[in-house]
Residue, then its C-alpha position, 0 to 999 in steps of 0.5 A: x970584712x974579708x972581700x970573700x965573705x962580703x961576695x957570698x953574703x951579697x950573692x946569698x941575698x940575691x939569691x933569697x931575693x929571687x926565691x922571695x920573688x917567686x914565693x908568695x910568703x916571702x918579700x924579694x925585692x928587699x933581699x935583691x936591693x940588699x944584695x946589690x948594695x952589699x956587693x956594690x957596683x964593682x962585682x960583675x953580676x951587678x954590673x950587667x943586671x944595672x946595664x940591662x936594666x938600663x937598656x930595657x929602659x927600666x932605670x933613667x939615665x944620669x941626670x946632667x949638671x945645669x950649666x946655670x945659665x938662665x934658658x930663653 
């Protein structure tokens, strides 16, 4: 899939995502959850929804690998 095509769908479906959230008929966050993952972490309108996300306290951080040692 050309990276062009792939961007317009992903963008698409966000776009359809918002209008579904402001529609009572429609369902959002399905068509928002597609988009994003169409367009991947690589595409700029992801990374800074993610990073607001983040800030707003909205999405946990990374969970960091247990060193294995037993805790006393």
């Amino acid at each position: 899939m050309s990276e062009a095509l792939r961007q317009t769908g992903g963008v698409a479906l966000i776009v359809i995502g918002i209008v579904g959230c402001l529609l009572p008929v429609m369902p959002g966050i399905p068509f928002l959850l597609a988009g994003a993952a169409v367009l991947g972490t690589d595409h700029v309108l992801v990374r800074k929804t993610y990073g607001w996300l983040r800030r707003k306290g909205l999405l946990k951080s990374e969970v960091k690998p247990d060193s294995g040692e037993p805790k006393t």
